[in-house]
Backbone bond lengths (Angstrom), bond angles and torsions (degrees), N, CA, C in turn:
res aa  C-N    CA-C-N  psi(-1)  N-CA   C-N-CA  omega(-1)  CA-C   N-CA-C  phi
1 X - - - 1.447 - - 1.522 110.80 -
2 X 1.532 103.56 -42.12 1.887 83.91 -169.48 1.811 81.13 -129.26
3 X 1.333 118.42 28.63 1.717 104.87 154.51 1.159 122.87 63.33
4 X 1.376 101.24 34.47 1.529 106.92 -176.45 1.977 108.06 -128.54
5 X 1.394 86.30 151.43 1.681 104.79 -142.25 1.955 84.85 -92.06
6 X 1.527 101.51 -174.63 1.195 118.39 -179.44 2.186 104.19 -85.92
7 X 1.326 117.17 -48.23 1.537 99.66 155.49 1.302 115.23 -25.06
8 X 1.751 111.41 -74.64 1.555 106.04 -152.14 1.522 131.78 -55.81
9 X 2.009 91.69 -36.16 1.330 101.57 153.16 1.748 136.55 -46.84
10 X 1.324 99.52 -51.55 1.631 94.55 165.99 1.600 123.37 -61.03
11 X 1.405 122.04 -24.88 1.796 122.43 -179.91 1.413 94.26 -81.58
12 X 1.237 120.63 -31.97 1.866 109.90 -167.33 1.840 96.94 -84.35
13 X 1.228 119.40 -20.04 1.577 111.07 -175.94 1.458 87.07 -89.15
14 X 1.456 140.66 -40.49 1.678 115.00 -178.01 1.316 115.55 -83.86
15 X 1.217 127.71 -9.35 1.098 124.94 162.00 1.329 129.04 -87.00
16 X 1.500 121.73 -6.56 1.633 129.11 159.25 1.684 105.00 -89.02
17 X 1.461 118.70 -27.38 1.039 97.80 -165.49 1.839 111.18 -91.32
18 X 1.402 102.37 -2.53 1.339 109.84 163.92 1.832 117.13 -93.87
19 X 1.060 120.22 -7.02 1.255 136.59 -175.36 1.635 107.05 -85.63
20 X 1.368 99.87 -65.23 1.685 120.61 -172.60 2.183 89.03 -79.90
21 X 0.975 99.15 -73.98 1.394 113.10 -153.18 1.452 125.41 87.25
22 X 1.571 101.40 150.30 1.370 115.34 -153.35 1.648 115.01 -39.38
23 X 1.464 131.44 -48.22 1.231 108.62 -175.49 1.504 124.71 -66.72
24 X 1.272 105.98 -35.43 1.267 109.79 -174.10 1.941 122.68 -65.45
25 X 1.358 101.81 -22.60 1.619 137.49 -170.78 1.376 85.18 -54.76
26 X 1.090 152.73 -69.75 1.727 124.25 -165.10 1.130 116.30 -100.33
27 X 1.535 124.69 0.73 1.627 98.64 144.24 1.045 136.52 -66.43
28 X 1.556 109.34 -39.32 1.706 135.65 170.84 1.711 100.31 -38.03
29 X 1.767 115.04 -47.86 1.658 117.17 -143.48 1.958 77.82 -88.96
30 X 1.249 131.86 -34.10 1.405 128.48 178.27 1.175 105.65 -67.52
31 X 1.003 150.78 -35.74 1.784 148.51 176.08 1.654 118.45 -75.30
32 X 1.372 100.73 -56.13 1.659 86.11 152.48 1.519 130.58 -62.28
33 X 0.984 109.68 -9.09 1.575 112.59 -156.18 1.941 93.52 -81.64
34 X 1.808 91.54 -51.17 1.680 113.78 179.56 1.701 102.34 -59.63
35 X 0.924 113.40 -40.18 2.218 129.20 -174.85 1.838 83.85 -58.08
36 X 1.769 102.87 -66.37 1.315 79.34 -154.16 1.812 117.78 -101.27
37 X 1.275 115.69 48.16 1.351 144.17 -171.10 1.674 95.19 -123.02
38 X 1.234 123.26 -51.23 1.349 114.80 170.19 1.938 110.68 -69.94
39 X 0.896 122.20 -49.44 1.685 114.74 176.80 1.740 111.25 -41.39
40 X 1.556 81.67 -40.30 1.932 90.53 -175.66 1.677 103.11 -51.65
41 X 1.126 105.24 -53.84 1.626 121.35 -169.97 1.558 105.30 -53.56
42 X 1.512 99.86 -58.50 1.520 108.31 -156.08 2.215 100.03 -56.49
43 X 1.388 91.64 -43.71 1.230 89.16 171.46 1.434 140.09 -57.43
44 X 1.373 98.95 -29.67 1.236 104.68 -160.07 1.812 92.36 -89.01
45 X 1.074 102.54 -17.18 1.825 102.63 -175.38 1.810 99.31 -79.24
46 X 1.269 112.55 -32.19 1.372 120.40 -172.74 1.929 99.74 -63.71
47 X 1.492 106.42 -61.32 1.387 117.54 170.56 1.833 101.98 -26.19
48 X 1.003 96.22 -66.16 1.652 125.02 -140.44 2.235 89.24 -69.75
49 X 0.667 98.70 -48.67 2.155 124.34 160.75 1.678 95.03 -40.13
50 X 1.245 101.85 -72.40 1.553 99.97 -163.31 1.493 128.99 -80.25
51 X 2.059 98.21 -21.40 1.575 87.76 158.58 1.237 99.83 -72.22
52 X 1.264 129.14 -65.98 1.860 108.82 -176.52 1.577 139.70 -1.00
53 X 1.322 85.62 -67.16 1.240 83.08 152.92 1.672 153.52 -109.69
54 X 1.155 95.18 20.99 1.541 119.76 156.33 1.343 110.27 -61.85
55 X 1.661 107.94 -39.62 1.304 104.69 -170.51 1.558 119.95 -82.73
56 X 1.337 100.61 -33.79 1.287 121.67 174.16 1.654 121.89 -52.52
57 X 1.586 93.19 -13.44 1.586 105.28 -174.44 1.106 89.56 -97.35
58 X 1.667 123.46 -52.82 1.832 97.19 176.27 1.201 138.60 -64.85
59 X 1.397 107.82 -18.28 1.622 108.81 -177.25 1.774 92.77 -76.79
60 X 1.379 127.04 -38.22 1.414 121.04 174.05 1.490 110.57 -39.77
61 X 1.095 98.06 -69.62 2.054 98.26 169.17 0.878 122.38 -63.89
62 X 1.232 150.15 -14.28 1.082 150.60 174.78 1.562 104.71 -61.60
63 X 1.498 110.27 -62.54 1.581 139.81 -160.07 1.932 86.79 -70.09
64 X 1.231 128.18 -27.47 1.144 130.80 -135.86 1.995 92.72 -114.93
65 X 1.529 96.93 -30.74 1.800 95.03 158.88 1.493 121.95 -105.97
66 X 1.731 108.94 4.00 1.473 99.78 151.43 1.268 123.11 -84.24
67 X 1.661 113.94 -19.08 1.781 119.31 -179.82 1.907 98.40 -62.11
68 X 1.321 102.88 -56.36 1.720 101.79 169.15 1.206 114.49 -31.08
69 X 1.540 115.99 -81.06 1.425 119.47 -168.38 1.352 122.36 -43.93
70 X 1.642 115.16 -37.91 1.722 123.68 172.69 1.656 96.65 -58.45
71 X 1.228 130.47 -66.00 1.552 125.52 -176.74 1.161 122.93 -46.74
72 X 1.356 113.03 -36.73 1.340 101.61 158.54 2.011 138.30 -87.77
73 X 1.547 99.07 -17.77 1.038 92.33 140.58 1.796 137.75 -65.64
74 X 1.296 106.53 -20.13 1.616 98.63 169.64 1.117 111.82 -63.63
75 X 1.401 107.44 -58.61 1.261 106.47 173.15 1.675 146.75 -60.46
76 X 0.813 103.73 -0.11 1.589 134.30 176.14 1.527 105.28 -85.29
77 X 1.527 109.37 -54.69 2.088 112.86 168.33 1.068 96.73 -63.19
78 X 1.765 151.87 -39.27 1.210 138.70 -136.81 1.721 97.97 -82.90
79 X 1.321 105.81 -57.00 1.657 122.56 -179.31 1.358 122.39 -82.13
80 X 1.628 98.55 6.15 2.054 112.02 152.60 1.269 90.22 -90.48
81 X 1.278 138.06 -38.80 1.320 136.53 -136.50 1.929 88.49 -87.26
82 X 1.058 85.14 -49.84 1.993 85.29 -179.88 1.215 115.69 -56.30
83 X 1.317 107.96 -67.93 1.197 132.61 -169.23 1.517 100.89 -48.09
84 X 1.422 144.13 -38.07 1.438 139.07 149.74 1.299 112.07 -39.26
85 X 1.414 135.00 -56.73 1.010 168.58 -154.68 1.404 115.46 -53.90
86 X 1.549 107.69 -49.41 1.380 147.17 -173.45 1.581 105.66 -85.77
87 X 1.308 101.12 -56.73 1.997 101.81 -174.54 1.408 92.77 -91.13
88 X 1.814 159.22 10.09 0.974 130.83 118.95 1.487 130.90 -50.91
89 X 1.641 113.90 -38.59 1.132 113.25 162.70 1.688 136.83 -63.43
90 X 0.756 92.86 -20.69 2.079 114.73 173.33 0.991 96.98 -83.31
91 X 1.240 147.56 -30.44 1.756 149.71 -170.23 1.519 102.99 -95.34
92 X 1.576 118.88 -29.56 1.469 109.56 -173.76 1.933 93.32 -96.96
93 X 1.404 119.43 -13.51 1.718 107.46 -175.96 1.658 89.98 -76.72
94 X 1.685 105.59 -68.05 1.050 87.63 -176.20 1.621 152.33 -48.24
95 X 0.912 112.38 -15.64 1.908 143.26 178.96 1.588 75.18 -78.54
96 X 1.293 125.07 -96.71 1.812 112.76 -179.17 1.554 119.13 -11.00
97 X 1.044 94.56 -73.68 1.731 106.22 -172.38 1.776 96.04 -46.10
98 X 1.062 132.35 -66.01 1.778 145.85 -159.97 1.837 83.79 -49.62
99 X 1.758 95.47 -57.43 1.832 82.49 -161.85 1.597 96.51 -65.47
100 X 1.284 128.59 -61.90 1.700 115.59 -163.06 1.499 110.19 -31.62
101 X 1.770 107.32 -45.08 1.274 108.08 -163.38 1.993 116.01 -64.20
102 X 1.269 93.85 -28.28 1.450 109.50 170.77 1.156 114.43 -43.95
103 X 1.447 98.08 -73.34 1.596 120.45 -177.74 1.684 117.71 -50.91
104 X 1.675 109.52 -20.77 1.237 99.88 -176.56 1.590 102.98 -91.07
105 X 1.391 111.68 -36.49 1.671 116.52 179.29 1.401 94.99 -52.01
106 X 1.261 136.53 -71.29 1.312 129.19 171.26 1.186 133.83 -18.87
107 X 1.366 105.40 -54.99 2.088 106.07 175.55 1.567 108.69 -69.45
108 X 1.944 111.77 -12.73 1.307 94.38 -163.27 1.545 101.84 -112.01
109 X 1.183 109.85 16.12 1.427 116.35 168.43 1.575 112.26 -102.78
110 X 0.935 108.55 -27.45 1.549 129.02 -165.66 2.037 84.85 -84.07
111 X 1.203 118.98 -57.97 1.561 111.31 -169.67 1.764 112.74 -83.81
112 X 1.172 92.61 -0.67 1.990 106.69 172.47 1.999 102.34 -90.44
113 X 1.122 98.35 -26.04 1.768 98.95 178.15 1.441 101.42 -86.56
């Protein structure tokens, strides 16, 4: 974690243990130990926080390009839905138009005899 070799360890233990001195030396090495056992934690909960919500942002988008895709599937039935709608109606003018036109060849054959 912080890249430190078996030397450095031995200058930082003679130099605490001349600093602190011997009795005090393993309460001192238990309090840092607890100091830096909580940083471990605090971090790792912080880590652990932010993928969270990293993730939480993708499942947001995620959820947020399936709401798209449903809208456009509505919309996709809506303009089948017309678009039927439309060439039934062109099928019922035209079917009109065929019979009027009938009916008119008819009166004008019928008033030519």
């Amino acid at each position: 974690m912080f890249d430190i070799g078996f030397p450095e360890l031995v200058m930082i233990s003679i130099v605490a243990l001349l600093v602190i001195g011997p009795e005090k030396l393993p309460e001192t090495i238990r309090t840092i130990s607890l100091w830096v056992g909580r940083l471990q934690r605090s971090f790792t909960n912080i880590r652990r926080e932010i993928e969270n919500e990293i993730g939480a942002d993708e499942i947001r988008a995620q959820l947020h390009n399936e709401s798209i895709m449903k809208d456009l599937e509505e919309a996709k039935n809506t303009i089948s839905q017309a678009h039927q709608e439309v060439q039934q109606d062109v099928r019922e003018t035209i079917s009109a138009a065929e019979a009027e036109l009938k009916e008119i060849t008819s009166k004008s054959n019928s008033n030519a005899s």
